[in-house]
C-alpha positions as CSV (number, residue, x, y, z in Angstrom):
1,X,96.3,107.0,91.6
2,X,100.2,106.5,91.8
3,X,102.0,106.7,95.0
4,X,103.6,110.1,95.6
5,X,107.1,108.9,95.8
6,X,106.1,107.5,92.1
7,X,105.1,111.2,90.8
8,X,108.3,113.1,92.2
9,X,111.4,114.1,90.4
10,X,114.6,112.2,92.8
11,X,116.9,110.9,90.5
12,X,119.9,113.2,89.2
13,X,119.9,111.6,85.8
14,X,116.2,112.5,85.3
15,X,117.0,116.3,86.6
16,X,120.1,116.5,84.1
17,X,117.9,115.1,81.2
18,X,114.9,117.4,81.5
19,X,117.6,120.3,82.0
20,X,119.9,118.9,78.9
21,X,117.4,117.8,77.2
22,X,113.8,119.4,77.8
23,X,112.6,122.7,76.6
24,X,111.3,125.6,79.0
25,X,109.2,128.5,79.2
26,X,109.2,131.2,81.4
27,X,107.2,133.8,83.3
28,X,107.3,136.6,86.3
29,X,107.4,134.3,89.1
30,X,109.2,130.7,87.7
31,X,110.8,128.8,85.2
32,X,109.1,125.8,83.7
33,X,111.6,122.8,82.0
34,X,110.0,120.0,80.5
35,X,110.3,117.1,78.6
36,X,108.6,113.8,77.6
37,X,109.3,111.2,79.5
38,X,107.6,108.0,77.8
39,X,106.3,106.7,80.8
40,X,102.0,107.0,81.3
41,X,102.2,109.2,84.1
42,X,104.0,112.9,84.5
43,X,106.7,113.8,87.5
44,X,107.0,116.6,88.9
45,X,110.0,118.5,90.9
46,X,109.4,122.2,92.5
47,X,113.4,124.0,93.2
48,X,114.2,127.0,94.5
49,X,117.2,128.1,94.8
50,X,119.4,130.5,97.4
51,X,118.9,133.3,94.7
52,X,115.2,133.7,96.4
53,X,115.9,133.9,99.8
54,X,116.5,132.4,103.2
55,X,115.4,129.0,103.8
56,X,111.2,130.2,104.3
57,X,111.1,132.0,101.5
58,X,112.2,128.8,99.5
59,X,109.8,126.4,101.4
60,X,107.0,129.1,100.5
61,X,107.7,129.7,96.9
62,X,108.1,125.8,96.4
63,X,104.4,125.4,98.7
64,X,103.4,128.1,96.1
65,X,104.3,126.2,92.9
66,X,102.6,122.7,94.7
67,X,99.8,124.4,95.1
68,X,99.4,125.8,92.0
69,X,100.0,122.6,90.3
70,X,98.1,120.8,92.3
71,X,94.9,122.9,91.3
72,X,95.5,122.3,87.5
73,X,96.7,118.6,87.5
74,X,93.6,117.6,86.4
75,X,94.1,119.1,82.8
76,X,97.8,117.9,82.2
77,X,98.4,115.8,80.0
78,X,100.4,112.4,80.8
79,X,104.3,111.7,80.0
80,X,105.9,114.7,81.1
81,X,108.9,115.1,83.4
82,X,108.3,119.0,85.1
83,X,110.5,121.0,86.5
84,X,109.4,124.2,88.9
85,X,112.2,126.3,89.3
86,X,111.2,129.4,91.3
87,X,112.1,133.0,90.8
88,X,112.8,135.7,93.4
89,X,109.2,137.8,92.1
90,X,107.3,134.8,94.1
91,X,108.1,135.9,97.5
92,X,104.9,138.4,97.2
93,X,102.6,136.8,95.5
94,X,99.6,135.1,96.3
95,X,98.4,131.7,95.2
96,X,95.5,132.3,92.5
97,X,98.5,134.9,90.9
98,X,101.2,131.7,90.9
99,X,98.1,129.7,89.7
100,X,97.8,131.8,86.8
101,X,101.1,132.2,85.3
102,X,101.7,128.8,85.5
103,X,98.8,127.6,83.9
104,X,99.4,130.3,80.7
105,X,103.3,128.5,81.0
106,X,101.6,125.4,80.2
107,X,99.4,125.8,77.8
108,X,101.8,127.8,75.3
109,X,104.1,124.7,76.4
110,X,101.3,122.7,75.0
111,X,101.2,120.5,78.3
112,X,97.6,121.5,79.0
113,X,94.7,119.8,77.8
114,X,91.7,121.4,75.9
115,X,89.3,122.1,78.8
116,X,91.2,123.9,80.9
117,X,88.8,126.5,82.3
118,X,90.8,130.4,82.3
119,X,89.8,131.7,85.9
């Protein structure tokens, strides 16, 4: 397994390609921008911004997103750069909810691999 550090979005050049560059798809409660980044593994970057609230709301949408991700890593595919960008609808949801519309994100974004089990 890679080190964290190695998995996480940080540079500004990488942010400006995926959003230049990458393609996105949308639902409810975020906004999904990807793009291939020829490497062998995928990074990963969760951002939410003022529009959703004061400074817990963020931090809980973004611990939403992780989590949520975290739960279907196992069936994306390598070579991605991701970008999670929250939307205000989050605040209220629960994490199996988050779960789900980001999985259906990423499978029309064709990110998902075949066995990915609909819950």
């Amino acid at each position: 397994m890679r080190d964290h550090s190695e998995l996480t979005l940080r540079n500004q050049s990488d942010f400006s390609r995926v959003y230049k560059q990458g393609k996105s798809k949308g639902n409810r409660f975020a906004v999904i921008l990807y793009r291939r980044n020829g490497l062998k593994y995928t990074r990963t970057a969760f951002v939410s911004s003022k529009k959703v609230g004061n400074s817990v709301k963020r931090n809980r949408s973004r611990r939403l997103m992780r989590a949520a991700y975290k739960a279907i890593e196992p069936n994306i595919k390598s070579g991605y750069d991701i970008i999670f960008v929250a939307r205000a609808a989050i605040i209220g949801c629960k994490e199996p909810e988050v779960e789900k519309m980001i999985k259906r994100s990423l499978d029309s974004a064709g990110i998902l691999t075949g066995n990915n089990n609909e819950k």
